[in-house]
C-alpha positions as CSV (number, residue, x, y, z in Angstrom):
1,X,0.0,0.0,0.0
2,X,1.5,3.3,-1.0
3,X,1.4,6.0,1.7
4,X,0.5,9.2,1.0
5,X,2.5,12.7,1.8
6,X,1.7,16.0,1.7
7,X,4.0,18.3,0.3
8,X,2.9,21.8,1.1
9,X,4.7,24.4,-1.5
10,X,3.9,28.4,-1.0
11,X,5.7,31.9,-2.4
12,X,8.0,32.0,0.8
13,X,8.9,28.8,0.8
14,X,8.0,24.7,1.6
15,X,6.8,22.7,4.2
16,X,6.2,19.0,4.5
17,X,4.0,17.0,6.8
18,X,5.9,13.7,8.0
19,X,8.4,14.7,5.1
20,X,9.9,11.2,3.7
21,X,13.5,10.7,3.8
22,X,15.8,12.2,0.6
23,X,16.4,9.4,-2.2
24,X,18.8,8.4,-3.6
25,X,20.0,6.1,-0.7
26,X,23.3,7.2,-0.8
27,X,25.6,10.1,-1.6
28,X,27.7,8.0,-4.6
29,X,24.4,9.1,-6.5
30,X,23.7,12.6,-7.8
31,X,20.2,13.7,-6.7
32,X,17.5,13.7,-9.4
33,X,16.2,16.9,-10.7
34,X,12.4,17.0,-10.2
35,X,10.8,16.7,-6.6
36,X,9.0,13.6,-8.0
37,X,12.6,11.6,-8.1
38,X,14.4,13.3,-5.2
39,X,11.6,12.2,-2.8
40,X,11.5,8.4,-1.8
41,X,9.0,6.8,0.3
42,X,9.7,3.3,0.8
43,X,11.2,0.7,-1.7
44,X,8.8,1.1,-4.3
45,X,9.3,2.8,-8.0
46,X,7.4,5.9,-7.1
47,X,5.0,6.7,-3.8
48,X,1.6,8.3,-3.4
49,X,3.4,11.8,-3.1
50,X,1.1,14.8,-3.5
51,X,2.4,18.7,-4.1
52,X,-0.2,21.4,-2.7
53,X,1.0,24.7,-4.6
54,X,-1.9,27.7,-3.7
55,X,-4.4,25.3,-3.1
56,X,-4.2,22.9,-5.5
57,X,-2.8,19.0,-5.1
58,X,-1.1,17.8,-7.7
59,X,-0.6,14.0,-7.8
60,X,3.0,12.7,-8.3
61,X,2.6,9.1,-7.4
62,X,3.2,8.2,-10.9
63,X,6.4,9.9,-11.8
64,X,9.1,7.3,-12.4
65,X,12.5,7.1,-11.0
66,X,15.7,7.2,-13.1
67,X,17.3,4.3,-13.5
68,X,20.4,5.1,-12.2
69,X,18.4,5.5,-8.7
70,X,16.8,2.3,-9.3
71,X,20.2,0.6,-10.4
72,X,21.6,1.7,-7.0
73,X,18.4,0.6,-4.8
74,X,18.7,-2.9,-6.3
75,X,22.0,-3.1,-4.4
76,X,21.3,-1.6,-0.8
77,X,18.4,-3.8,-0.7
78,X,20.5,-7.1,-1.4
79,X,21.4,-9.5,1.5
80,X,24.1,-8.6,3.9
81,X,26.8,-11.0,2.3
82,X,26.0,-9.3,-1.2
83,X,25.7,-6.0,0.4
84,X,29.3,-6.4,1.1
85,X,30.4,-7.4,-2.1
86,X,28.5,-4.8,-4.3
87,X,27.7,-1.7,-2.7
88,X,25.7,0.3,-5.3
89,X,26.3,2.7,-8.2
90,X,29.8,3.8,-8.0
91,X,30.5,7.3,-8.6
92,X,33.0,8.4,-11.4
93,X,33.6,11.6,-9.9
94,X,35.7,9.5,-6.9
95,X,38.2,7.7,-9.7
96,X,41.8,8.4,-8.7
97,X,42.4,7.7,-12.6
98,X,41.1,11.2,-13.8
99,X,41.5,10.0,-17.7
100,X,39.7,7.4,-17.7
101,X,36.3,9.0,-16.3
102,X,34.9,10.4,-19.7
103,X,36.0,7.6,-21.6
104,X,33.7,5.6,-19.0
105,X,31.0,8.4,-19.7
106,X,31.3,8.1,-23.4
107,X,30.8,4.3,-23.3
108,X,28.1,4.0,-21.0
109,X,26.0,6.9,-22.7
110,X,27.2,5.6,-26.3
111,X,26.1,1.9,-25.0
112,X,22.9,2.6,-22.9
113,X,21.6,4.8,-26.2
114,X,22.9,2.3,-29.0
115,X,21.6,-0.9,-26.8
116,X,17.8,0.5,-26.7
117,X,17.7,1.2,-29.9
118,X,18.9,-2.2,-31.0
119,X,16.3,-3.5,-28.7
120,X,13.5,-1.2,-30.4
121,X,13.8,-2.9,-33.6
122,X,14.2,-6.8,-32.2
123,X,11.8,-8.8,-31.1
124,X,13.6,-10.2,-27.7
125,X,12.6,-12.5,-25.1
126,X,13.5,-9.7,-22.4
127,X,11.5,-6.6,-23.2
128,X,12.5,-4.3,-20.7
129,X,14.3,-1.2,-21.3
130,X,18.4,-1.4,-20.8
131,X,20.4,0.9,-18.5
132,X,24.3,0.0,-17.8
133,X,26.0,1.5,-15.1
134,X,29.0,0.8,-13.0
135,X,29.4,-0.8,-9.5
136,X,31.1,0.5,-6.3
137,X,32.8,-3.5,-5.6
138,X,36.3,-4.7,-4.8
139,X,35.4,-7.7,-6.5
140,X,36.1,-7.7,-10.5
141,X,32.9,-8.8,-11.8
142,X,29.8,-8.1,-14.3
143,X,26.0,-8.7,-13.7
144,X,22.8,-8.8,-15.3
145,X,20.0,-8.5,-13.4
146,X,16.2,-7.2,-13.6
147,X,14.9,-4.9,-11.2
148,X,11.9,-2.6,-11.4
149,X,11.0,-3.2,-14.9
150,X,14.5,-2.2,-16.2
151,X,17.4,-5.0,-17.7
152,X,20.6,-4.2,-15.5
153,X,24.5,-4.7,-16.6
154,X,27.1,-3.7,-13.9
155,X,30.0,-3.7,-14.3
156,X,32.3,-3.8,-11.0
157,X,35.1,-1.0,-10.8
158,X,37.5,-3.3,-9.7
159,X,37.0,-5.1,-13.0
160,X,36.8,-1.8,-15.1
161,X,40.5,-0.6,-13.4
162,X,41.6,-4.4,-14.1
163,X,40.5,-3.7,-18.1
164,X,42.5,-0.4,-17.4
165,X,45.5,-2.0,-16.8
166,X,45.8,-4.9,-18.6
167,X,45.1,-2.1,-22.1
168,X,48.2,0.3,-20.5
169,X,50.5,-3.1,-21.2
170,X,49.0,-4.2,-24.1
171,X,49.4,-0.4,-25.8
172,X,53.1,-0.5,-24.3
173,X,53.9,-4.0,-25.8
174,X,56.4,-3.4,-28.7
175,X,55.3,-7.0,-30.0
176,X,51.7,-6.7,-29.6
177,X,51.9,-3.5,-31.9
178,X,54.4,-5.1,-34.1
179,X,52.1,-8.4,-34.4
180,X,49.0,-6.0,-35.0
181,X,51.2,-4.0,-38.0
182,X,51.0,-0.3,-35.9
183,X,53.8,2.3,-34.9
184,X,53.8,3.2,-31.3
185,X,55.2,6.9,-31.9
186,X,54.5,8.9,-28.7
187,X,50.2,9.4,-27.6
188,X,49.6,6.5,-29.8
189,X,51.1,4.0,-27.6
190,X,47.8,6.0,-25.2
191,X,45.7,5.4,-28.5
192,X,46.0,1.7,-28.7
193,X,45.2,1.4,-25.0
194,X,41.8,3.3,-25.5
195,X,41.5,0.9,-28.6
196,X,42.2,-2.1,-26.1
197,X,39.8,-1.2,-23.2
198,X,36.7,0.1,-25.5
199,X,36.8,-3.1,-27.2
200,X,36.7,-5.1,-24.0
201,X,34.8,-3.6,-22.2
202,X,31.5,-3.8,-25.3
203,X,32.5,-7.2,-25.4
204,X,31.2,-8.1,-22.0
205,X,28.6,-5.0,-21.5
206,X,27.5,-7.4,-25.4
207,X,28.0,-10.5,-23.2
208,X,25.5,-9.6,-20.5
209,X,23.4,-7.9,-23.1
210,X,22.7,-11.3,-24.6
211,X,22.1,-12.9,-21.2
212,X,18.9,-10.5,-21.5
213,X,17.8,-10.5,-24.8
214,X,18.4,-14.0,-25.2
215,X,16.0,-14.7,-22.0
216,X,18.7,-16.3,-19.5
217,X,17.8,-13.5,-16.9
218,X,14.6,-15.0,-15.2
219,X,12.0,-12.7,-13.3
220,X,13.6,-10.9,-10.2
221,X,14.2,-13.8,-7.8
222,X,16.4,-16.9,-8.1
223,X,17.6,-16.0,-11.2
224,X,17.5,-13.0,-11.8
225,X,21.2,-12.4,-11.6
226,X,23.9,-13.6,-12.8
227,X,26.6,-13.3,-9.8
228,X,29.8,-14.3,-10.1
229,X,29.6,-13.9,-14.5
230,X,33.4,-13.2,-15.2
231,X,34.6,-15.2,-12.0
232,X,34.5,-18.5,-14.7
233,X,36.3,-20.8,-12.0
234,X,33.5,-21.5,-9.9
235,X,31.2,-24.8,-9.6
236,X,28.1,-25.6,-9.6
237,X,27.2,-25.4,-13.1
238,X,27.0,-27.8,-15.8
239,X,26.7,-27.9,-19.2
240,X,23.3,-26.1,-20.1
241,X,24.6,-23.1,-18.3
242,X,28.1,-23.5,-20.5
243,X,26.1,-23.1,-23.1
244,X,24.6,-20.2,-22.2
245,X,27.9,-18.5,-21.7
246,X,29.1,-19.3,-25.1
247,X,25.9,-18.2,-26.4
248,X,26.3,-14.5,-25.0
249,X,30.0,-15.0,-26.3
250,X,29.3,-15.5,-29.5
251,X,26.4,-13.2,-29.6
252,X,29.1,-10.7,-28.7
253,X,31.6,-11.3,-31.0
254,X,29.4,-10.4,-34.1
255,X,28.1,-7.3,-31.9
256,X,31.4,-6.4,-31.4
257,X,32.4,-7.0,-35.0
258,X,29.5,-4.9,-36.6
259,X,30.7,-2.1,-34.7
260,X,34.4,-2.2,-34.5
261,X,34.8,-3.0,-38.5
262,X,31.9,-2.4,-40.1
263,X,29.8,0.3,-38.0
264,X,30.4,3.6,-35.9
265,X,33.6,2.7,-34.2
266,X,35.5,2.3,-37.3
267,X,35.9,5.7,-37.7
268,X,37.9,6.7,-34.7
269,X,39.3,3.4,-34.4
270,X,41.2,4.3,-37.5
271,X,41.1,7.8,-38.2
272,X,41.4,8.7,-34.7
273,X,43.5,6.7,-32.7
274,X,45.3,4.4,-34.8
275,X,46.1,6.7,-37.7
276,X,45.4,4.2,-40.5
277,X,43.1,6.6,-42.5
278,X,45.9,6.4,-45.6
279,X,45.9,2.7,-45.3
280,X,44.4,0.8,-47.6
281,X,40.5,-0.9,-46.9
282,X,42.1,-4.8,-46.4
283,X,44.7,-3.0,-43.6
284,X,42.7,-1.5,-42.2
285,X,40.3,-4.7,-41.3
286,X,43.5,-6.6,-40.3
287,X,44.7,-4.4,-38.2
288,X,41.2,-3.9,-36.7
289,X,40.4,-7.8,-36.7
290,X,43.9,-8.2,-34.9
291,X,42.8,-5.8,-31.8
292,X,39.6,-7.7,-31.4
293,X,41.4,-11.2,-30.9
294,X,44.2,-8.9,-28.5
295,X,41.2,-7.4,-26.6
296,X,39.3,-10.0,-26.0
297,X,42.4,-12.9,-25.4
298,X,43.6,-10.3,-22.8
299,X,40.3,-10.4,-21.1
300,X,40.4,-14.0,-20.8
301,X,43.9,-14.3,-19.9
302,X,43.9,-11.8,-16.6
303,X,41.0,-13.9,-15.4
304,X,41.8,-16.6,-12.6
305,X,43.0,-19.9,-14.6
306,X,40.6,-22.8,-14.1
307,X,42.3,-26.7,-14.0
308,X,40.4,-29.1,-15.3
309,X,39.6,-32.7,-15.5
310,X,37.3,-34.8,-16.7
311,X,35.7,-34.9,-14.0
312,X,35.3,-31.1,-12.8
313,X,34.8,-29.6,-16.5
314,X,31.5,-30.6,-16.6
315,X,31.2,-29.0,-13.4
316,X,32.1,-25.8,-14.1
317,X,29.6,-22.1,-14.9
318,X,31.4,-21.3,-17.8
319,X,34.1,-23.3,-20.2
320,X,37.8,-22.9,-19.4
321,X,39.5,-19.9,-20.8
322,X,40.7,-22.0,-23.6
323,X,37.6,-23.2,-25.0
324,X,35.5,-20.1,-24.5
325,X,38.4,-18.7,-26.8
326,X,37.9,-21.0,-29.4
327,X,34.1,-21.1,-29.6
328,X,35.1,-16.9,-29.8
329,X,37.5,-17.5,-32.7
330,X,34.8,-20.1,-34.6
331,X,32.4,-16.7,-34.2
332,X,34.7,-14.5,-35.0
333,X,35.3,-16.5,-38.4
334,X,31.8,-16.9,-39.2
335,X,31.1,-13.7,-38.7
336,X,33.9,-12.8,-41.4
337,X,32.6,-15.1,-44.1
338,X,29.8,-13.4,-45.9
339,X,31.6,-10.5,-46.9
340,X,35.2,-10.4,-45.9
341,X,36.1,-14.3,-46.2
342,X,39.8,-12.5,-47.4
343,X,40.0,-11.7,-43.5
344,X,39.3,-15.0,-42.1
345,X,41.9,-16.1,-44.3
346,X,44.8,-13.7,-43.0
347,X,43.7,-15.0,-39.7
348,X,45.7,-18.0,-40.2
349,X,46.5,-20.4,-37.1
350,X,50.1,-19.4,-36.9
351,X,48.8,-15.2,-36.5
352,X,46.4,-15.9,-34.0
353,X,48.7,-18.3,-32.1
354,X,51.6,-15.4,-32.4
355,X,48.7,-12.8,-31.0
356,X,47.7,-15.0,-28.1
357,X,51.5,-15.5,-27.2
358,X,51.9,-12.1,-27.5
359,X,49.1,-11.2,-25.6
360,X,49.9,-13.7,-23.0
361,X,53.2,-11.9,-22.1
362,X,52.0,-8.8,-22.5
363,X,49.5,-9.4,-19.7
364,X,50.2,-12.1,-17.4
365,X,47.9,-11.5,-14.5
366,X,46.8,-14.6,-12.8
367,X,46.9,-17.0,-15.9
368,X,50.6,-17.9,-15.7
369,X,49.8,-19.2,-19.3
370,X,51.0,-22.3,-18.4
371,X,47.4,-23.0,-16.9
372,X,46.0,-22.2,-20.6
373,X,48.8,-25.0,-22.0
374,X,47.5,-27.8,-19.6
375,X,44.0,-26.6,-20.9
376,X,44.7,-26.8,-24.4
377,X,46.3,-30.5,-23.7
378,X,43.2,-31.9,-21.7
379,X,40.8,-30.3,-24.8
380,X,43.0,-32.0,-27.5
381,X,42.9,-35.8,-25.2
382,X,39.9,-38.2,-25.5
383,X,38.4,-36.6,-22.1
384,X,38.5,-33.0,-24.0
385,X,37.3,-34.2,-27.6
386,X,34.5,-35.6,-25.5
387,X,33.5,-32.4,-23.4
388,X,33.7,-30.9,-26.5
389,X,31.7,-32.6,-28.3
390,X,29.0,-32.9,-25.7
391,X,28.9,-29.0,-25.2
392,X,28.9,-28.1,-29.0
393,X,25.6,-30.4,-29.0
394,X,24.4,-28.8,-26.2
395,X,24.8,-25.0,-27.1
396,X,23.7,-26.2,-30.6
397,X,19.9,-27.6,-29.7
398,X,19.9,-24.0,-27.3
399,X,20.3,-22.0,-30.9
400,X,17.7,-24.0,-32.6
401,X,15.2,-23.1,-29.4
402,X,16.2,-19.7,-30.2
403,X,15.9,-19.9,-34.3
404,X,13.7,-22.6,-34.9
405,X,13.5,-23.3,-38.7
């Protein structure tokens, strides 16, 4: 039951009757603009608030609150032991890294605008409107979640600065911008590192995207979140939910493509920040084509390595680094082949080997690389052939539920 307040407005001034307490819930979020929005009674999306101005009441139970209020509220009303991990909306004015605050602007508003619109023209299981925002957490992570009517990505600043850092080494590498074909000549070796991050960073906002759209984010409950998303070591999975993962990976890849080669980041990728604008058309995809495989291996290599058996593989909430990145590359090469099969073919095995071991030193993190080599040797025995095989059937009959002929 919504309660009602009074809010008595005059010429000299304001007064309230049992005046609610100030939303948001916390200072990390800017206060909305209208009274409607700054005023929160309850949990609820909006309260039986009335304005009296001269004698007249004016209703505002109806007005909506942003979702960046909402995105917040999801959080402070979580569990205690989530509480902990994941605060609320995190506020960009408090990043010590200074730089990268409008670039975290410019993607969110870029993403949050080009994501509705994509979902205005689909016909998608989740029908919600989208809003991504970023997470005050020490824990490097991304969720999707519903809450009041809106589709949820967060993205954990912990794993944002992690993105950060892993794109300052990759832009400093010598090899990786040798292996790529660019010149690092003063602010382009910063160029390459905003190329890096961007391109990382849609990849998994695309990810979670496709946990929405594609309906693997239930009603709010249960599952209605996906905790614990980039964390890909854990148990307790199997190998429907595998599937689902390399669903939103693939999903992604081809989102990520569109945009990067054929859509609106191709401009400043090349004009802008790479300096490729007197390059011909065919560089300028390889070079491109050669950051996406960087970007996204780098990703997966500063994530925890996962050992695996065949007993614990079919275990597991997402496939080992190494196989996610091949069910990435198979995309990655489909997505090529109607119009730029050329591409695919530059992409030889021997390039993208050379890029991964590239990328690998460039970024060691946690992976230690050799935990990808004992990876790669369990997926090439029997056992591997076998959890292949199994999970390629499985994500398989999951596309057909999705595109049935």
């Amino acid at each position: 039951m919504k309660r009602n307040t009074i809010i008595e407005l005059g010429s000299s001034g304001s007064r309230a009757e049992n005046p609610p307490p100030i939303a948001p819930d916390s200072p990390n979020v800017a206060p909305a603009a209208s009274t409607a929005t700054n005023v929160r009674v309850g949990g609820s999306r909006s309260a039986a608030i009335k304005i009296r101005r001269h004698g007249c009441v004016i209703d505002l139970s109806e007005m909506p609150l942003p979702p960046e209020v909402l995105f917040h509220r999801y959080f402070q009303e979580l569990s205690p032991f989530w509480r902990e991990k994941y605060r609320g909306k995190h506020d960009l004015e408090a990043l010590e890294t200074l730089e990268l605050r409008p670039l975290l602007v410019a993607i969110q508003g870029a993403l949050n605008e080009g994501l509705n619109e994509e979902h205005a023209v689909r016909e998608p299981v989740d029908s919600h409107p989208f809003h991504l925002d970023y997470i005050d957490s020490t824990v490097p992570n991304a969720l999707a979640f519903r809450h009041d009517d809106y589709a949820f990505i967060g993205i954990t600043i912990r794993l944002v600065n992690e993105l950060w850092d892993a794109s300052d080494l990759l832009g400093k590498s010598e090899v990786i911008a040798s292996l790529i074909g660019v010149r690092l000549v003063g602010e382009q070796r910063e160029a390459l590192r905003v190329v890096f991050f961007r391109t990382m960073l849609s990849f998994i906002v695309l990810h979670e995207w496709t946990h929405h759209i594609h309906g693997h984010v239930g009603p709010r409950g249960l599952g209605s979140v996906h905790f614990d998303e980039i964390l890909d070591g854990g148990q307790g999975g199997d190998l429907e939910s595998q599937a689902l993962e390399v669903d939103a990976d693939g999903y992604a890849v081809h989102l990520v493509l569109n945009n990067l080669i054929a859509g609106n980041a191709r401009a400043s990728a090349v004009t802008t920040f790479l300096k490729l604008d007197e390059q011909p058309l065919s560089v300028q995809d390889e070079v491109l084509f050669a950051c996406f495989v960087v970007a996204v291996g780098a990703f997966l290599y500063i994530r925890h390595p996962v050992t695996v058996n065949s007993a614990n593989v079919y275990t597991l909430t997402h496939p080992p680094q190494a196989e996610r990145m091949n069910f990435i590359m198979n995309q990655a090469m489909r997505w090529c082949q109607p119009s730029r099969a050329d591409l695919a073919a530059r992409m030889a095995l021997d390039r993208f080997q050379k890029l991964m071991r590239g990328t690998a030193e460039a970024t060691p993190g946690d992976s230690g690389g050799i935990n990808w080599a004992a990876q790669t040797a369990f997926l090439m025995s029997p056992d591997g052939r076998e959890y292949n095989r199994k999970l390629n059937g499985v994500y398989q009959s999951y596309v057909q539920t999705l595109f049935p002929t």
